[in-house]
C-alpha positions as CSV (number, residue, x, y, z in Angstrom):
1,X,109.7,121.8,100.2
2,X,106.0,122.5,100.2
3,X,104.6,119.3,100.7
4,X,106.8,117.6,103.0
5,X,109.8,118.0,105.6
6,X,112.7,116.5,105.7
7,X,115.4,115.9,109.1
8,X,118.8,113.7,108.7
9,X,119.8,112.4,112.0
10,X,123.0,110.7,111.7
11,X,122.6,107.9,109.2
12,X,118.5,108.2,109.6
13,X,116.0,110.3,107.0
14,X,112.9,111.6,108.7
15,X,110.4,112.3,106.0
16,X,107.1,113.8,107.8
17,X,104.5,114.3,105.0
18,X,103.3,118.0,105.4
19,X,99.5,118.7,104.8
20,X,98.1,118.4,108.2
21,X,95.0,120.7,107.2
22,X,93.7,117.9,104.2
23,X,94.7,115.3,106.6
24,X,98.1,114.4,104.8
25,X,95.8,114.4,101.8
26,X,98.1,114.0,98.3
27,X,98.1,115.0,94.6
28,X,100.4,114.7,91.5
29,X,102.8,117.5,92.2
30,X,103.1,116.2,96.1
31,X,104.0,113.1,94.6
32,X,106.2,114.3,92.8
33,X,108.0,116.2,95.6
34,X,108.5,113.3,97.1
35,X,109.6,111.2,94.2
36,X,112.6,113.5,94.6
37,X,113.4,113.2,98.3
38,X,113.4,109.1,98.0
39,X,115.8,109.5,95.1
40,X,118.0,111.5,97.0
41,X,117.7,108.9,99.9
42,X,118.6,106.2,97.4
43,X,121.5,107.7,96.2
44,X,123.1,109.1,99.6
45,X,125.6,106.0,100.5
46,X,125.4,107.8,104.5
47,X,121.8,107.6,104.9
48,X,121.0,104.1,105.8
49,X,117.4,104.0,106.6
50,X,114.4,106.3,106.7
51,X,111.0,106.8,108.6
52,X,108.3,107.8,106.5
53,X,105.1,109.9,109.0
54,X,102.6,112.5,108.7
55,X,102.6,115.6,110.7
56,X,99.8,116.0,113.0
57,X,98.2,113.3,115.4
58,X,95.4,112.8,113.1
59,X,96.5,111.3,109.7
60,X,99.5,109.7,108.8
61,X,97.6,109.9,105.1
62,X,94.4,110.2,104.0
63,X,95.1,109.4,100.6
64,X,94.7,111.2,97.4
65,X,93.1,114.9,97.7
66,X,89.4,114.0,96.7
67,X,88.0,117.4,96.8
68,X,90.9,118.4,94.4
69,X,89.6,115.6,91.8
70,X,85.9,116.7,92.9
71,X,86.6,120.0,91.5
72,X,87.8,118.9,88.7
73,X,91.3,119.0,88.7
74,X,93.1,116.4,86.4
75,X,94.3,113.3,88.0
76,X,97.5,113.1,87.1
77,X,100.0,109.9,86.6
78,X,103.5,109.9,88.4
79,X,105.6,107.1,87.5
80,X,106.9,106.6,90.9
81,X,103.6,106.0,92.4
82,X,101.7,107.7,95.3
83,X,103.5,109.8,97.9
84,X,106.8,109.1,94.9
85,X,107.8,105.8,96.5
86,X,104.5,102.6,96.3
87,X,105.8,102.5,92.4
88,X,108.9,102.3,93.4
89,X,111.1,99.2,93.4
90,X,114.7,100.1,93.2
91,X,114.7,101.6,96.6
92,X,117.1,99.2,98.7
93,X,117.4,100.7,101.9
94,X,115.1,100.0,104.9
95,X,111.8,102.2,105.2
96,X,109.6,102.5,108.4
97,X,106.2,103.8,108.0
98,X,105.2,105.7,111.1
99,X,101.3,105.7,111.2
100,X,99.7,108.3,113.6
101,X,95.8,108.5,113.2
102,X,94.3,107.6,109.7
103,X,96.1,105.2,106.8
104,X,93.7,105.8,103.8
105,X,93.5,104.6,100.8
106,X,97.3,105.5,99.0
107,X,98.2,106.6,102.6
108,X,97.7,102.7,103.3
109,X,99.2,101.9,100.1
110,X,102.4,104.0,100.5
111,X,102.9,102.3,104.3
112,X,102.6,98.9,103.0
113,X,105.2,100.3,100.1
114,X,107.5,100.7,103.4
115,X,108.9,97.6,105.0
116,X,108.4,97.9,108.7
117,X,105.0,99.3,110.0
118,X,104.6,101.0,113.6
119,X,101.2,102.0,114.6
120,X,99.8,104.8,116.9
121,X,97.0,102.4,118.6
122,X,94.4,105.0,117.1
123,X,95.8,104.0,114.1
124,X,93.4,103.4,111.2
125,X,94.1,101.7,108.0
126,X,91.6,101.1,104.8
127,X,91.3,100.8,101.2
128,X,88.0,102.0,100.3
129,X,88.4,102.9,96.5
130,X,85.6,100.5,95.7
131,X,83.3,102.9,97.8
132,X,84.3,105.9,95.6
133,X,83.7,104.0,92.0
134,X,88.0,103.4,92.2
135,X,90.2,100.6,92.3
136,X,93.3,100.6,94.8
137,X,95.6,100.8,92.0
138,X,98.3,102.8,94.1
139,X,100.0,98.8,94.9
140,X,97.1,97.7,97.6
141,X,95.6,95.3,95.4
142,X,98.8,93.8,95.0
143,X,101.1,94.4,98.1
144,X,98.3,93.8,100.8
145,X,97.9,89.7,99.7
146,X,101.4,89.6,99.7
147,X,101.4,90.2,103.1
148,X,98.7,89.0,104.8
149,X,96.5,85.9,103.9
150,X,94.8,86.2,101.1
151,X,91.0,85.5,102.5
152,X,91.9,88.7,104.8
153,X,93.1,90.6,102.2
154,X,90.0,90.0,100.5
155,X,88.1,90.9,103.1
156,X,89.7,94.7,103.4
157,X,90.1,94.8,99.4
158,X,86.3,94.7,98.7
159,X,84.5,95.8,101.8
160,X,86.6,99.4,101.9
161,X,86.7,98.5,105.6
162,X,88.2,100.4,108.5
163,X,91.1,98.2,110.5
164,X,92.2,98.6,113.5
165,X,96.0,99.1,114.5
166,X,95.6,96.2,116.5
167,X,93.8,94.1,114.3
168,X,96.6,95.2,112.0
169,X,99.2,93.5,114.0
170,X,97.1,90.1,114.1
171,X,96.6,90.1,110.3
172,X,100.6,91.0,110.2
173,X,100.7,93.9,108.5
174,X,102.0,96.2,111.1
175,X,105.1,95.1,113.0
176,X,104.4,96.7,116.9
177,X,101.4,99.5,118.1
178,X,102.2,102.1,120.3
179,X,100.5,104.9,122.4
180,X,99.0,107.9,121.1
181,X,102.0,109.9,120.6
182,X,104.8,107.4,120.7
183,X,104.9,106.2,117.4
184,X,108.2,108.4,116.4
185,X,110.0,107.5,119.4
186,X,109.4,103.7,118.5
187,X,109.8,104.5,114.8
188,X,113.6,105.6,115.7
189,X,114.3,102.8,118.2
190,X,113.5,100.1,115.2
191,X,115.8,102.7,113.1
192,X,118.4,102.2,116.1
193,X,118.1,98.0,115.7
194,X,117.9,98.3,112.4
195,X,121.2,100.5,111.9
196,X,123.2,98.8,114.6
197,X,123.7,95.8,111.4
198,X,126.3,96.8,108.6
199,X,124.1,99.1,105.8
200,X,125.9,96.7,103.2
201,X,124.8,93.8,104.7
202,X,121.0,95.6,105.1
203,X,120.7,96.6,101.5
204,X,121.4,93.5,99.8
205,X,118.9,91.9,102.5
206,X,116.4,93.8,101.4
207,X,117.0,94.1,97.6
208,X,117.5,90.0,97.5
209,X,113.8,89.2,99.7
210,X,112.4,91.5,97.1
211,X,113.9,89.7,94.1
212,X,113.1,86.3,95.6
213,X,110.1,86.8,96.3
214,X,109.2,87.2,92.6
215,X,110.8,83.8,91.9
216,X,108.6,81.1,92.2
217,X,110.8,78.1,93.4
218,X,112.5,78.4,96.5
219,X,115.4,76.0,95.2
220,X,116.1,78.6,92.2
221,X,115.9,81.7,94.7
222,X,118.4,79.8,97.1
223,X,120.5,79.1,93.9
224,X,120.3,82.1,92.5
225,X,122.3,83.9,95.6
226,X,125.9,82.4,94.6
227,X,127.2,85.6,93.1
228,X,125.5,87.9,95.8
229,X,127.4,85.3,98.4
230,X,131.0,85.4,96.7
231,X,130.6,89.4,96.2
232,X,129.5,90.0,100.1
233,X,131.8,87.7,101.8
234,X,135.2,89.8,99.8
235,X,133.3,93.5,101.5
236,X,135.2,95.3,104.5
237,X,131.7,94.5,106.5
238,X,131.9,90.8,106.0
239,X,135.9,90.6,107.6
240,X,134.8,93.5,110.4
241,X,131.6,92.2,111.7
242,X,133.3,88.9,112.9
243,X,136.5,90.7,114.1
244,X,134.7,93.1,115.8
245,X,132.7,90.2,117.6
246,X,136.0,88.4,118.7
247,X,137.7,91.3,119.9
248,X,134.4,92.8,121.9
249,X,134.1,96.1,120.5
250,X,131.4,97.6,118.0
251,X,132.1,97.0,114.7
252,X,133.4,99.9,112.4
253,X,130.8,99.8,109.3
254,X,132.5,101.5,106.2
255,X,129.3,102.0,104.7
256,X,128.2,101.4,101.2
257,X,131.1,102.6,99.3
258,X,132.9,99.5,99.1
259,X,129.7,97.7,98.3
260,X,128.7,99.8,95.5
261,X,132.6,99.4,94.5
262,X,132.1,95.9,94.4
263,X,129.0,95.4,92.8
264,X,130.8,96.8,89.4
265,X,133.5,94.4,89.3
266,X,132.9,92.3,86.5
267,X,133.1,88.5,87.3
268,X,136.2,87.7,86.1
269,X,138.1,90.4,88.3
270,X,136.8,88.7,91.7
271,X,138.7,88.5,94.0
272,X,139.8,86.7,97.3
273,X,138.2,88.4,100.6
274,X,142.2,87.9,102.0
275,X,143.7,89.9,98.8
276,X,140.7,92.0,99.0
277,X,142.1,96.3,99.4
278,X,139.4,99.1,100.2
Protein backbone atom coordinates (compact mmCIF):
# COMPACT_ATOMS: atom_id res chain seq x y z
CA UNK A 1 0.00 0.00 0.00
CA UNK A 2 1.43 3.43 -0.62
CA UNK A 3 -1.42 5.49 0.02
CA UNK A 4 -3.17 3.91 2.75
CA UNK A 5 -3.07 1.25 5.66
CA UNK A 6 -5.01 -1.24 6.28
CA UNK A 7 -5.71 -3.37 10.05
CA UNK A 8 -8.51 -6.30 10.37
CA UNK A 9 -9.64 -6.65 13.88
CA UNK A 10 -11.87 -9.45 14.17
CA UNK A 11 -14.82 -8.79 11.92
CA UNK A 12 -13.77 -4.75 11.74
CA UNK A 13 -11.54 -3.06 8.62
CA UNK A 14 -9.46 -0.10 9.76
CA UNK A 15 -8.63 1.87 6.68
CA UNK A 16 -6.38 4.97 7.80
CA UNK A 17 -5.73 7.06 4.72
CA UNK A 18 -1.89 7.52 4.53
CA UNK A 19 -0.53 11.07 3.42
CA UNK A 20 -0.17 12.88 6.62
CA UNK A 21 2.45 15.28 4.95
CA UNK A 22 -0.31 16.75 2.05
CA UNK A 23 -2.81 16.60 4.83
CA UNK A 24 -4.52 13.32 3.63
CA UNK A 25 -4.47 15.15 0.33
CA UNK A 26 -5.67 12.54 -2.73
CA UNK A 27 -5.14 11.93 -6.49
CA UNK A 28 -6.22 9.40 -9.22
CA UNK A 29 -3.88 6.58 -8.45
CA UNK A 30 -4.68 6.96 -4.49
CA UNK A 31 -8.05 6.56 -5.56
CA UNK A 32 -7.52 3.95 -7.07
CA UNK A 33 -5.70 2.16 -4.27
CA UNK A 34 -8.39 2.42 -2.50
CA UNK A 35 -11.06 1.43 -4.96
CA UNK A 36 -9.24 -1.87 -4.36
CA UNK A 37 -9.29 -2.18 -0.56
CA UNK A 38 -13.29 -1.44 -0.55
CA UNK A 39 -13.67 -4.17 -3.03
CA UNK A 40 -11.95 -6.46 -1.06
CA UNK A 41 -14.07 -5.26 1.96
CA UNK A 42 -17.12 -5.96 -0.14
CA UNK A 43 -16.34 -9.23 -1.06
CA UNK A 44 -14.88 -10.64 2.37
CA UNK A 45 -18.32 -12.35 3.89
CA UNK A 46 -16.07 -12.02 7.67
CA UNK A 47 -15.47 -8.44 7.59
CA UNK A 48 -18.64 -6.90 8.68
CA UNK A 49 -18.01 -3.30 9.00
CA UNK A 50 -15.19 -0.74 8.42
CA UNK A 51 -13.82 2.70 9.82
CA UNK A 52 -12.66 4.83 7.27
CA UNK A 53 -9.69 7.79 9.10
CA UNK A 54 -6.71 9.70 8.22
CA UNK A 55 -3.49 9.34 9.96
CA UNK A 56 -2.29 12.20 11.79
CA UNK A 57 -4.39 14.61 14.17
CA UNK A 58 -4.63 17.15 11.54
CA UNK A 59 -6.67 15.99 8.52
CA UNK A 60 -8.83 13.34 8.21
CA UNK A 61 -8.76 14.65 4.26
CA UNK A 62 -7.99 17.55 2.71
CA UNK A 63 -9.30 16.67 -0.48
CA UNK A 64 -7.84 16.32 -3.84
CA UNK A 65 -3.92 17.21 -4.17
CA UNK A 66 -4.23 20.88 -5.51
CA UNK A 67 -0.69 21.52 -6.00
CA UNK A 68 -0.45 18.26 -7.99
CA UNK A 69 -3.29 19.73 -10.54
CA UNK A 70 -1.41 23.30 -10.09
CA UNK A 71 1.55 21.77 -11.58
CA UNK A 72 -0.10 20.51 -14.14
CA UNK A 73 -0.64 17.13 -13.60
CA UNK A 74 -3.80 15.60 -15.40
CA UNK A 75 -6.85 15.19 -13.37
CA UNK A 76 -7.71 11.98 -13.77
CA UNK A 77 -11.41 10.20 -13.63
CA UNK A 78 -11.78 6.99 -11.39
CA UNK A 79 -15.04 5.40 -11.75
CA UNK A 80 -15.34 4.62 -8.20
CA UNK A 81 -15.17 8.08 -7.06
CA UNK A 82 -12.85 10.00 -4.64
CA UNK A 83 -10.85 8.12 -2.06
CA UNK A 84 -12.41 4.72 -4.50
CA UNK A 85 -15.64 4.59 -2.46
CA UNK A 86 -18.17 8.38 -2.79
CA UNK A 87 -19.04 6.64 -6.43
CA UNK A 88 -19.68 3.79 -5.06
CA UNK A 89 -23.05 2.29 -4.40
CA UNK A 90 -22.90 -1.38 -4.22
CA UNK A 91 -21.07 -1.32 -0.97
CA UNK A 92 -23.57 -2.91 1.64
CA UNK A 93 -21.78 -3.10 4.68
CA UNK A 94 -21.66 -0.47 7.40
CA UNK A 95 -18.87 2.37 7.06
CA UNK A 96 -17.79 4.81 9.84
CA UNK A 97 -15.97 7.90 8.84
CA UNK A 98 -13.55 8.79 11.55
CA UNK A 99 -12.80 12.58 11.16
CA UNK A 100 -9.72 13.94 13.03
CA UNK A 101 -8.82 17.63 12.15
CA UNK A 102 -9.89 18.84 8.54
CA UNK A 103 -12.93 17.25 6.19
CA UNK A 104 -12.23 19.10 2.76
CA UNK A 105 -13.71 19.17 -0.11
CA UNK A 106 -13.69 15.09 -1.44
CA UNK A 107 -12.45 14.41 2.17
CA UNK A 108 -16.06 15.79 3.19
CA UNK A 109 -17.43 14.13 0.32
CA UNK A 110 -15.91 10.65 0.91
CA UNK A 111 -17.27 10.89 4.92
CA UNK A 112 -20.64 11.74 3.88
CA UNK A 113 -20.16 8.56 1.28
CA UNK A 114 -19.76 6.70 4.82
CA UNK A 115 -22.86 6.09 6.84
CA UNK A 116 -22.04 6.94 10.40
CA UNK A 117 -19.86 10.17 11.12
CA UNK A 118 -17.79 10.60 14.38
CA UNK A 119 -16.06 13.81 14.81
CA UNK A 120 -12.74 14.88 16.63
CA UNK A 121 -14.39 18.29 18.17
CA UNK A 122 -11.53 20.20 16.13
CA UNK A 123 -13.14 18.66 13.38
CA UNK A 124 -13.61 20.79 10.26
CA UNK A 125 -15.80 20.07 7.35
CA UNK A 126 -16.30 22.21 3.91
CA UNK A 127 -16.94 22.19 0.32
CA UNK A 128 -15.23 25.05 -1.05
CA UNK A 129 -14.95 24.05 -4.86
CA UNK A 130 -16.88 27.13 -5.78
CA UNK A 131 -13.78 29.13 -4.26
CA UNK A 132 -11.32 27.26 -6.54
CA UNK A 133 -13.46 27.87 -10.02
CA UNK A 134 -14.85 23.80 -9.22
CA UNK A 135 -18.00 22.23 -8.51
CA UNK A 136 -18.27 19.50 -5.61
CA UNK A 137 -18.83 16.86 -8.06
CA UNK A 138 -17.11 14.07 -5.86
CA UNK A 139 -21.23 13.37 -4.47
CA UNK A 140 -21.45 16.74 -2.05
CA UNK A 141 -23.78 18.36 -4.26
CA UNK A 142 -25.91 15.49 -4.06
CA UNK A 143 -25.36 13.49 -0.69
CA UNK A 144 -25.14 16.66 1.59
CA UNK A 145 -29.18 17.73 0.84
CA UNK A 146 -29.92 14.34 1.36
CA UNK A 147 -28.94 14.62 4.60
CA UNK A 148 -29.44 17.73 6.05
CA UNK A 149 -32.10 20.30 5.15
CA UNK A 150 -31.89 21.67 2.15
CA UNK A 151 -31.70 25.67 3.08
CA UNK A 152 -28.45 24.36 5.14
CA UNK A 153 -27.15 22.51 2.54
CA UNK A 154 -27.39 25.44 0.49
CA UNK A 155 -25.80 27.44 2.70
CA UNK A 156 -22.36 25.19 2.86
CA UNK A 157 -22.83 24.25 -1.01
CA UNK A 158 -22.27 27.96 -2.24
CA UNK A 159 -20.49 29.88 0.51
CA UNK A 160 -17.42 27.06 0.52
CA UNK A 161 -17.82 27.64 4.33
CA UNK A 162 -15.96 26.09 7.14
CA UNK A 163 -18.33 23.98 9.80
CA UNK A 164 -17.80 23.13 12.83
CA UNK A 165 -17.90 19.44 14.35
CA UNK A 166 -20.45 20.63 16.49
CA UNK A 167 -22.42 22.56 14.30
CA UNK A 168 -22.16 19.39 12.25
CA UNK A 169 -24.01 17.41 14.81
CA UNK A 170 -26.96 20.12 14.92
CA UNK A 171 -27.27 20.14 11.08
CA UNK A 172 -27.21 16.13 11.48
CA UNK A 173 -24.52 15.24 9.48
CA UNK A 174 -22.27 13.86 12.03
CA UNK A 175 -23.71 11.27 14.48
CA UNK A 176 -21.51 12.09 18.07
CA UNK A 177 -18.12 14.52 18.57
CA UNK A 178 -15.40 13.51 20.62
CA UNK A 179 -12.11 14.90 22.20
CA UNK A 180 -9.12 15.58 20.37
CA UNK A 181 -7.73 12.25 20.11
CA UNK A 182 -10.75 9.97 20.85
CA UNK A 183 -12.26 9.76 17.73
CA UNK A 184 -10.82 5.99 17.00
CA UNK A 185 -11.69 4.75 20.28
CA UNK A 186 -15.44 6.03 19.68
CA UNK A 187 -15.17 5.00 16.03
CA UNK A 188 -14.70 1.22 17.26
CA UNK A 189 -17.20 1.31 20.17
CA UNK A 190 -20.07 2.35 17.25
CA UNK A 191 -18.27 -0.70 15.29
CA UNK A 192 -18.87 -2.79 18.65
CA UNK A 193 -22.89 -1.68 18.66
CA UNK A 194 -23.00 -1.92 15.31
CA UNK A 195 -21.54 -5.65 15.06
CA UNK A 196 -23.23 -6.97 18.13
CA UNK A 197 -26.56 -7.15 15.38
CA UNK A 198 -26.44 -10.30 12.86
CA UNK A 199 -24.15 -8.93 9.62
CA UNK A 200 -27.08 -10.48 7.49
CA UNK A 201 -29.50 -8.62 9.09
CA UNK A 202 -27.01 -5.31 8.75
CA UNK A 203 -26.44 -5.56 5.09
CA UNK A 204 -29.84 -5.90 3.79
CA UNK A 205 -30.59 -2.81 6.24
CA UNK A 206 -28.38 -0.87 4.71
CA UNK A 207 -28.66 -1.99 0.99
CA UNK A 208 -32.73 -1.62 1.30
CA UNK A 209 -32.55 2.37 3.10
CA UNK A 210 -30.38 2.93 0.12
CA UNK A 211 -32.79 1.54 -2.50
CA UNK A 212 -35.75 3.10 -0.82
CA UNK A 213 -34.67 6.02 -0.55
CA UNK A 214 -34.54 6.38 -4.42
CA UNK A 215 -38.25 5.40 -4.54
CA UNK A 216 -40.45 8.11 -4.30
CA UNK A 217 -43.59 6.73 -2.54
CA UNK A 218 -43.25 5.35 0.76
CA UNK A 219 -46.27 2.92 0.05
CA UNK A 220 -44.23 1.32 -3.06
CA UNK A 221 -40.92 1.21 -0.89
CA UNK A 222 -42.91 -0.52 1.98
CA UNK A 223 -44.39 -2.84 -0.77
CA UNK A 224 -41.57 -3.38 -2.42
CA UNK A 225 -39.84 -5.32 0.67
CA UNK A 226 -42.06 -8.67 0.35
CA UNK A 227 -39.38 -10.75 -1.28
CA UNK A 228 -36.53 -9.23 0.98
CA UNK A 229 -39.11 -10.28 4.06
CA UNK A 230 -39.82 -13.97 2.88
CA UNK A 231 -35.86 -14.39 1.91
CA UNK A 232 -34.68 -13.01 5.57
CA UNK A 233 -37.15 -14.58 7.72
CA UNK A 234 -35.93 -18.55 6.06
CA UNK A 235 -31.81 -17.19 7.16
CA UNK A 236 -29.98 -19.09 10.22
CA UNK A 237 -29.93 -15.27 11.76
CA UNK A 238 -33.63 -14.87 11.60
CA UNK A 239 -34.33 -18.45 13.82
CA UNK A 240 -31.02 -17.63 16.13
CA UNK A 241 -31.49 -14.13 17.03
CA UNK A 242 -34.98 -14.98 18.77
CA UNK A 243 -33.60 -18.36 20.30
CA UNK A 244 -30.78 -16.84 21.50
CA UNK A 245 -33.01 -14.11 23.29
CA UNK A 246 -35.18 -16.81 24.92
CA UNK A 247 -32.54 -18.98 26.05
CA UNK A 248 -30.27 -15.76 27.45
CA UNK A 249 -27.20 -16.31 25.72
CA UNK A 250 -25.48 -14.25 22.79
CA UNK A 251 -26.57 -15.27 19.65
CA UNK A 252 -24.25 -17.32 17.34
CA UNK A 253 -24.28 -15.12 13.92
CA UNK A 254 -23.26 -17.50 10.91
CA UNK A 255 -22.41 -14.70 8.93
CA UNK A 256 -23.20 -13.89 5.42
CA UNK A 257 -22.77 -17.12 3.83
CA UNK A 258 -26.13 -18.34 4.20
CA UNK A 259 -27.43 -14.90 3.09
CA UNK A 260 -25.48 -14.77 -0.02
CA UNK A 261 -26.69 -18.54 -0.44
CA UNK A 262 -30.05 -17.38 -0.21
CA UNK A 263 -30.20 -14.47 -2.20
CA UNK A 264 -29.54 -16.92 -5.44
CA UNK A 265 -32.43 -19.04 -4.92
CA UNK A 266 -34.63 -18.34 -7.59
CA UNK A 267 -38.27 -17.70 -6.42
CA UNK A 268 -39.84 -20.71 -7.15
CA UNK A 269 -37.20 -22.84 -4.93
CA UNK A 270 -38.25 -20.84 -1.65
CA UNK A 271 -38.54 -22.39 0.98
CA UNK A 272 -40.10 -22.70 4.56
CA UNK A 273 -37.75 -21.13 7.45
CA UNK A 274 -38.83 -24.76 9.33
CA UNK A 275 -37.48 -26.93 6.27
CA UNK A 276 -34.94 -24.44 5.84
CA UNK A 277 -30.93 -26.61 6.02
CA UNK A 278 -27.61 -24.47 6.19
Amino acid sequence: MNFCRVERDGHLLIVTIDRPEVMNALYADAHRELAGVWSSFQEDDDLWAAILTGAGERAFCAGNDLKRLAAGVPREHVAEGFGGLAGRFDIDKPIIAAVNGVAMGGGFELALACDLIVAAEDAVFALPEPLRGLVALGGGIHRLPRQIPLKQAMDILLTGRRVSAAEGLQLGFVNEVVPKGEVIPAARRWAGRIMAASPNSLRVTKSEVVRGLAIPSLETAFKTQEEVRLRVHQSHDAREGPKAFAEKRAPQWKGVLTWLQLCHLPAAQERRADRWVD
